[in-house]
N, C-alpha and C positions, 0 to 999 in steps of 0.2 A: 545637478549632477548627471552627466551621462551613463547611457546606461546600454549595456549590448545587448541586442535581439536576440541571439543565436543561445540556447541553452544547453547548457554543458553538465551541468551538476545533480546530481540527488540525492537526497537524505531524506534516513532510514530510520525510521525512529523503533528501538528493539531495546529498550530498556523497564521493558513491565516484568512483573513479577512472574506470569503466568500460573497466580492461582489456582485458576478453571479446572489446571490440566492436571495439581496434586495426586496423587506426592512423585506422578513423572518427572513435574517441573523440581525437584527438591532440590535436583545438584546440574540439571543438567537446562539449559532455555528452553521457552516455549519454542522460539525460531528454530531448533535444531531438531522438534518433533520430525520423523521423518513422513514425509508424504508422499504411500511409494519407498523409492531409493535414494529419494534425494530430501535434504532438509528443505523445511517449507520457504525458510528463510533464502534459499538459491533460487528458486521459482521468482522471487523478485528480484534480484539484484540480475538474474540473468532477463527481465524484463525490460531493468531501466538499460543494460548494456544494450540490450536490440534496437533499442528506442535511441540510440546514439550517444547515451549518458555512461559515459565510463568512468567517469570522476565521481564517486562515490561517498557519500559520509554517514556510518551507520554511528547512532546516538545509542550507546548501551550502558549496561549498570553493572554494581555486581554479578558474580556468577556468570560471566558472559564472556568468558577465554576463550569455550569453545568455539563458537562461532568466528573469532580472528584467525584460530589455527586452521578450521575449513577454508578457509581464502587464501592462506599462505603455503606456501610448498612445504613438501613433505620430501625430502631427498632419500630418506631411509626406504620409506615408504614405496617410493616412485625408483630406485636402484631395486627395490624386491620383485616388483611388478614385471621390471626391463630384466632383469634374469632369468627369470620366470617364461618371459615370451607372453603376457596377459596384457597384449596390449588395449583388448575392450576397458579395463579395470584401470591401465594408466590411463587412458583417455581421458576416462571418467573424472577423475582425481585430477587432473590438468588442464579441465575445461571450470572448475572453478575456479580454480586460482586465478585461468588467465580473463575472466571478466571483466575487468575492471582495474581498476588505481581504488582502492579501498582505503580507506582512513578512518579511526576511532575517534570521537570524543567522549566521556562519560557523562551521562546526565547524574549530579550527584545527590539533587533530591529528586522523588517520584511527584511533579511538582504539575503532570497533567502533560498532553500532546501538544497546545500549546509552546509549553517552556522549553516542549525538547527540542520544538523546531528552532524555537531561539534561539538554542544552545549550538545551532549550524550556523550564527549569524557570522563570525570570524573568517569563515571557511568559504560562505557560500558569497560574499562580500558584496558588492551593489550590483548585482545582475539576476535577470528572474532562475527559480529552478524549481525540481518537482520533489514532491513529497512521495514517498511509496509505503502504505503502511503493509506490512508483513501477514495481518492477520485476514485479508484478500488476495487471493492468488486471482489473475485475470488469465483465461485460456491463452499461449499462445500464439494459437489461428485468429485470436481476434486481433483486431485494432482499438486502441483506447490513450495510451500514451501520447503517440506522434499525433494524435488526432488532438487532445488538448493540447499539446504542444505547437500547434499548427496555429490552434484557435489562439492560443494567446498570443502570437508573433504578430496576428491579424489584428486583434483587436485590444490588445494590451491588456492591463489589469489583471486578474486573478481569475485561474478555470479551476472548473471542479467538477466531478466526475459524477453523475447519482442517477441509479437507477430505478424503474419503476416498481412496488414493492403492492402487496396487499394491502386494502385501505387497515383491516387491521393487524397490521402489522410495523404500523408506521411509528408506534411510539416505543422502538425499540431504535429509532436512527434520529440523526437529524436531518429536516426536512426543510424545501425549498416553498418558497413561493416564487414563484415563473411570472407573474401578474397574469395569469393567465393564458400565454403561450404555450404553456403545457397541455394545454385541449385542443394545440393544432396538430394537426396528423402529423405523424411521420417527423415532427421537429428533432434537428439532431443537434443545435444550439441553439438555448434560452438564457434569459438576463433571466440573474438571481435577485430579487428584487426584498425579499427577507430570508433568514434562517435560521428554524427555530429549532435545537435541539430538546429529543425526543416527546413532540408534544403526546396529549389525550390524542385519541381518534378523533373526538369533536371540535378539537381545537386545531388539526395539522392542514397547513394550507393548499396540499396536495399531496401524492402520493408517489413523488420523486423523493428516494431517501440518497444523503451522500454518503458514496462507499469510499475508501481508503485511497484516491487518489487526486494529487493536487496538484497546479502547477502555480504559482505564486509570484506578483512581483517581490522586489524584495523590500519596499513600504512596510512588508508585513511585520518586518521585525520593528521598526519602530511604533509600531500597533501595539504587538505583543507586551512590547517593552510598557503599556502603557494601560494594558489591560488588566485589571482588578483580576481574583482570585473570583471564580463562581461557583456551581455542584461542587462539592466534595475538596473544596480548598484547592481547584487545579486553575491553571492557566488554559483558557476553554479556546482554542486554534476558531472554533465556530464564530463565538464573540468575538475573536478580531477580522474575521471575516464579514462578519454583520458591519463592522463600522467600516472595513474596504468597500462595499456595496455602495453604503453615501457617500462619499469621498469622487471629487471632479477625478476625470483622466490625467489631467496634469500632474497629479498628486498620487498617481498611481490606483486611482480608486475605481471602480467597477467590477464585478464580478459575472460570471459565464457560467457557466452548466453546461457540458457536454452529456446527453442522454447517451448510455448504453445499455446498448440490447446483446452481449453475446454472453458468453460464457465466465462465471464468477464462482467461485468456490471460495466457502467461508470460513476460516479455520480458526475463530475465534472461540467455538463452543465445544463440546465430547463430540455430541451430534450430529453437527456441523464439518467436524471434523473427517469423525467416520465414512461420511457421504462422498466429501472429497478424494478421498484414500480410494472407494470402491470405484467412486465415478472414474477416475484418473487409469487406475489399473486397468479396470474391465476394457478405456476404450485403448491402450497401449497394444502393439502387435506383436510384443512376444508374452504378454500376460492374456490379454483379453479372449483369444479362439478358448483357452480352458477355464478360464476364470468365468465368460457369461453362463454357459451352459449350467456350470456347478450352482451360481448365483439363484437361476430360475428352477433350481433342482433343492435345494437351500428353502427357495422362499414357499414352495409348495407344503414342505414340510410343517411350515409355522402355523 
């Protein structure tokens, strides 16, 4: 089967529960926490649009309307705005919408990241495309997207995104083995040669964790399709990635690592969260001249 170089698509997988975030999350998604002014959930989809992917497929579950109506117009809304004269606040409100071609599908069990990416297999149909998970926001000023996307047109098979993390710290991710590559200076793509989700410290085969971004041929689904349930009764995206790594090129098998070194904000925990939010405002230019000052005035106090 032929297959086109040029990637077009990306899906969003935004159909978890967002426990963490209770009882915020009770009626409202984790995706639409705002970070800042804007939901965290727009920080990616207006990543995969820079990135040239304006074909979008967010995978979501119950309770998750809000996040379609932020993407879709608001005429009421945007007629109040235009009467008004607040054209900063139309903007605002008009530069979601126009990101993209957005399209839903529901992931209808919580069946793991795996299954959701599956559940794009219809959509995304026999051509590579990228994964963008929600709960990583990537700065920006950095480059990481076009940069796997580059890498994979180059060398086919499946890229993945993982950054350098604390040795103890590593059994909080899943983690690469490089064969060793990862002890050259300065490497800014390595062959994934295993990938073990969250080992021991004593057991992790480096200290490259992968963070929320993928670019994939699309073999994967017939992977997926094929992959047993593992942790927690889920379809483990990792596990079918382990079995792309041995798999020849012809067969779409090999996988990459793109090291990144820039900017990553984690919005998966409270903590995490928090950090984001501060980090984000403080460096913005109509927050940050009043926002640092208070910060170190704040933190003296503690």
């Amino acid at each position: 089967m032929s297959i086109s170089k040029r990637i077009k698509k990306a899906v969003i997988p935004a159909a978890g529960l967002g426990t963490r975030f209770l009882p915020a999350t009770k009626a409202m998604p984790k995706e639409m926490l705002p970070v800042v002014d804007e939901p965290a959930i727009q920080y990616v989809v207006a990543e995969a649009s820079k990135a040239g992917l304006d074909d979008i497929l967010m995978i979501t579950g119950q309770n998750k309307r809000s996040m379609e109506d932020h993407f879709d117009r608001a005429p009421v809304l945007e007629a109040t705005l235009r009467d008004k004269g607040d054209t900063k606040k139309l903007e605002a409100i008009q530069y979601a919408t126009n990101l993209g071609d957005l399209h839903y599908v529901r992931q209808g069990q919580a069946l793991g990241l795996g299954h959701a990416v599956l559940c794009g297999k219809q959509h995304v149909g026999y051509e590579p495309f990228a994964v963008l998970l929600g709960d990583d926001l990537i700065d920006a000023r950095d480059e990481l997207l076009t940069t796997m996307m580059e890498t994979q047109e180059r060398l086919g098979g499946s890229v993945i995104a993982v950054m350098e993390v604390p040795e103890d710290a590593v059994s909080a991710y899943g983690v690469i083995d490089a064969g060793g590559h990862d002890k050259e200076p300065g490497a800014d793509v390595v062959p994934v040669h295993r990938l073990v989700e969250k080992p021991p410290v004593e057991e992790a085969p480096s200290t490259l964790a992968i963070i929320g971004r993928y670019v994939l041929h699309p073999e994967i689904f017939a992977e997926l399709e094929r992959t047993p349930p593992g942790k927690g009764g889920e379809i483990q995206l990792t596990d079918a990635l382990q079995a792309m790594a041995a798999k020849p090129p012809e067969e779409g098998g090999g996988v990459h690592a793109v090291v990144f070194r820039g900017r990553r904000y984690d919005t998966g925990d409270k903590l995490s969260y928090i950090k984001a939010v501060v980090t984000l405002a403080a460096e913005r230019e109509d927050l940050g001249p009043e926002l640092r000052p208070w910060l170190k005035e704040f933190a003296q106090t503690l």
